[in-house]
C-alpha positions in Angstrom: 34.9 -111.7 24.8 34.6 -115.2 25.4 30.9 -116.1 26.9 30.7 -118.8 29.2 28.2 -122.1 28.8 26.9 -120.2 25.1 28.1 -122.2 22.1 29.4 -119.9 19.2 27.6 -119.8 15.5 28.3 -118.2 12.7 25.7 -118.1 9.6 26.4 -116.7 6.6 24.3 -114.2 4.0 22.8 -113.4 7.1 22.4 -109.9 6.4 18.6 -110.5 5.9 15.3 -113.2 4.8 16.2 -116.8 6.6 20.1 -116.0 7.2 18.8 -113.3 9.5 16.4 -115.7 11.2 18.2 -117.9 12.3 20.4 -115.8 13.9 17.3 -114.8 16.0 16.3 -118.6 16.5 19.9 -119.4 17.6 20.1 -116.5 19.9 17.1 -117.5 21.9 18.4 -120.8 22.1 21.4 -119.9 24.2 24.1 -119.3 21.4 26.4 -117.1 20.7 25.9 -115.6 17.2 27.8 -114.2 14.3 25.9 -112.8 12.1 28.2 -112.0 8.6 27.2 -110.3 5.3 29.1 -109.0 2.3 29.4 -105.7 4.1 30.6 -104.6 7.4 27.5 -102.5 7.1 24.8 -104.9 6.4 26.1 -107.1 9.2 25.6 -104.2 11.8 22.6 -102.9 10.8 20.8 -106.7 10.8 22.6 -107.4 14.0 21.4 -104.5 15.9 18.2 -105.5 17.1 19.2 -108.8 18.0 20.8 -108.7 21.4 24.0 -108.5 23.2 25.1 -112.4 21.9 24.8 -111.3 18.4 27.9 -109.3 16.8 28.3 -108.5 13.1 31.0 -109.4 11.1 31.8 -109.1 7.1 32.3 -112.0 5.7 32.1 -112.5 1.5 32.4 -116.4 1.0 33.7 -115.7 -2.6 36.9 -114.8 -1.0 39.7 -117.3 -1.2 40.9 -116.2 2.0 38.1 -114.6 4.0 36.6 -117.7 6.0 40.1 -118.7 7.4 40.3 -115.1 8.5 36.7 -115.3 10.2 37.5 -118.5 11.8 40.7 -116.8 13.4 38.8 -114.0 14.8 36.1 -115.7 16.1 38.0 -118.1 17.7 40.0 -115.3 19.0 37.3 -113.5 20.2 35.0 -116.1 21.6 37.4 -118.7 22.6 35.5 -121.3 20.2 33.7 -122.5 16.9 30.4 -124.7 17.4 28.2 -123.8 14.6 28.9 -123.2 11.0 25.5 -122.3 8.7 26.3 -122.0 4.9 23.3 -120.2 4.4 24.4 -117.7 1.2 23.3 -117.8 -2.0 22.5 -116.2 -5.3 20.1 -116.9 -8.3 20.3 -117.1 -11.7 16.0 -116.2 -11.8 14.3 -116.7 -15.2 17.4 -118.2 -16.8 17.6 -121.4 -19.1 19.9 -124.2 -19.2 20.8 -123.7 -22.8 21.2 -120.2 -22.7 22.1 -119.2 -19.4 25.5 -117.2 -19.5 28.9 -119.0 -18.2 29.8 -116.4 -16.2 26.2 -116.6 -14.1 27.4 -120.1 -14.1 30.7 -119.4 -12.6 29.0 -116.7 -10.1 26.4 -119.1 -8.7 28.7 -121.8 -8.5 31.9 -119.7 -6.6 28.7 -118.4 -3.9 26.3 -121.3 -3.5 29.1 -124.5 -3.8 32.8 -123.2 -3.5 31.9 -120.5 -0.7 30.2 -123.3 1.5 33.1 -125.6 0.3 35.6 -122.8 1.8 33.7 -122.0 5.0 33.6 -125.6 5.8 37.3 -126.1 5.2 37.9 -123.6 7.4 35.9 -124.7 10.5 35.8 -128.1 10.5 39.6 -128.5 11.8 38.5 -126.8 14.9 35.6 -128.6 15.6 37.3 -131.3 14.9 39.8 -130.4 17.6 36.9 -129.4 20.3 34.8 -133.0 19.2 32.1 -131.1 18.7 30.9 -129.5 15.3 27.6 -128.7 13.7 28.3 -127.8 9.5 24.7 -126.9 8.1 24.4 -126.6 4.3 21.1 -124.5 3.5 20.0 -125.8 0.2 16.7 -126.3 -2.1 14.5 -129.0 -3.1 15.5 -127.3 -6.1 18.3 -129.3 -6.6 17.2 -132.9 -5.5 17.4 -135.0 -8.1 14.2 -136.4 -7.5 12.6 -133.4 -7.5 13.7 -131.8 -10.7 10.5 -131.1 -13.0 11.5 -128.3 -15.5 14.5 -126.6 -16.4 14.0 -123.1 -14.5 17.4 -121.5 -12.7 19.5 -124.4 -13.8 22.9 -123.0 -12.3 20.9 -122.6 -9.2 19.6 -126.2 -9.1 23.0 -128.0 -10.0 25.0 -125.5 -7.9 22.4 -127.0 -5.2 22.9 -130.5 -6.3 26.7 -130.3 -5.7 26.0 -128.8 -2.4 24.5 -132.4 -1.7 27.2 -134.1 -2.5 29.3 -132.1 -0.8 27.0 -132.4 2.5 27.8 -136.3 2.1 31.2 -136.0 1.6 31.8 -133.9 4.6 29.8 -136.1 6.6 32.1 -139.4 6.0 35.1 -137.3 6.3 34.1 -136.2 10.0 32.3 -139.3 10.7 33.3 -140.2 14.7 34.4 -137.0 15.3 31.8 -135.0 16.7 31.1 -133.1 14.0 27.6 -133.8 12.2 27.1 -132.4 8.5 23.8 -131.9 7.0 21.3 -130.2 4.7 18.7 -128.2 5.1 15.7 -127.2 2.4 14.2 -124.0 4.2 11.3 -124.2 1.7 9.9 -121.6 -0.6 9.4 -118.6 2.1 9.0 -115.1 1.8 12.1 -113.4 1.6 13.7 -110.7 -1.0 15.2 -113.8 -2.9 11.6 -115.8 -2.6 9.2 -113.2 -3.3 6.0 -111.9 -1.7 3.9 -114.5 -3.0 6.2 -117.4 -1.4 3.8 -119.7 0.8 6.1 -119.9 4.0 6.9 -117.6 6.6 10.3 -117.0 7.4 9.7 -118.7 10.9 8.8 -121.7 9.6 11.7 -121.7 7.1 14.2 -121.1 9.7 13.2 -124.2 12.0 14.9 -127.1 10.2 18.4 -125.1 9.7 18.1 -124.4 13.7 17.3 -127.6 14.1 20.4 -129.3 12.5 22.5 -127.0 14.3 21.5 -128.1 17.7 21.4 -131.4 16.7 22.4 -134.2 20.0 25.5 -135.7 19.9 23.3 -138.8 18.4 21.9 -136.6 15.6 21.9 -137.8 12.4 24.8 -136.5 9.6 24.9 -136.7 6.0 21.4 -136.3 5.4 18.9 -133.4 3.5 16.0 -132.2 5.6 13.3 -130.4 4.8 10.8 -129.9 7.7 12.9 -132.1 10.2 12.2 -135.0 8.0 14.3 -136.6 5.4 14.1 -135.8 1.7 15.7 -138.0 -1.5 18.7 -136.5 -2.8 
């Protein structure tokens, strides 16, 4: 049911690691979460302990039709769309550029860049329609440019690299409307996917992702943060 003065996110691959934490983070500020994983399952068991404003929901961003049908219900349900977090993603670990299958290609690409591409299709008409919208791309240093320094998880780095591009493009499209479209690098933190040795906790790594997505109506769009502070493509 609809719940009044709370503004409504969903986050993707939030099953667990930073996904999950910022579900927490949003929750405590006042939101209304929707926690989605792969499975129905996943989502309800990482949901559970979050409170009353957080409900599960299965949401699999490879699916050509499965973010139009989360917007519906949600909208449905909650009577509006605030928030969108493209926070899933896989990894091609330990792979090399020249050698790295196609079809890991294709994989990494249809999660990391097409299933944020498909999620943000489907909410931005309604936040366009509201004038209000925050679209959060969580991505990697990983794939700035500028950053690049050896060829390690190439499908994961370029996949990230389109996702910049596709933050910008976003961003001029919605430009005036109330919707603000940015990126967020969460840093190397110390998840399932990062590792135990990973310097950051997952606290940390969820702030800048938050951050975006309660961004003031001056906030800045089109951007890649990392830390709250701006980072070269």
């Amino acid at each position: 049911m609809p719940e009044p003065g709370r503004r409504v996110a969903v986050v993707t691959g939030a099953g667990r690691g930073i996904g999950l934490e910022i579900c927490r983070q949003l929750a405590r500020l006042d939101h209304t979460v929707v926690l989605t994983a792969r499975s129905a399952a996943a989502a309800e068991r990482s949901a559970a302990d979050l409170g009353p404003h957080v409900h599960p929901l299965q949401l699999d961003v490879t699916s050509a039709t499965a973010a139009g049908a989360v917007v519906d219900e949600v909208v449905g349900r909650l009577g509006r769309l605030d928030v969108w977090v493209n926070n899933a993603a896989v990894v091609d670990d330990g792979t090399r550029p020249s050698t790295v299958p196609m079809d890991t290609v294709a994989a990494v690409l249809d999660t990391n860049l097409v299933g944020a591409w498909r999620c943000a299709q489907a909410a931005l008409p309604h936040m366009r329609r509201a004038g209000y919208g925050r679209i959060v791309n969580v991505t990697s240093t990983l794939g700035a440019l500028a950053a690049i320094t050896d060829a390690t998880d190439p499908a994961y780095r370029v996949s990230k690299a389109a996702l910049h591009a596709l933050t910008r493009v976003l961003a001029f499209e919605a430009a005036g409307t109330g919707v603000l479209v940015n990126a967020a690098s969460p840093g190397w933190a110390r998840t399932t996917m990062g590792g135990p040795d990973a310097p950051r906790a997952v606290e940390a790594a969820a702030d800048t992702p938050v951050w975006l997505a309660t961004l003031p109506p001056n906030g800045p769009t089109g951007g890649l943060f990392h830390d709250r502070q701006p980072f070269p493509w």
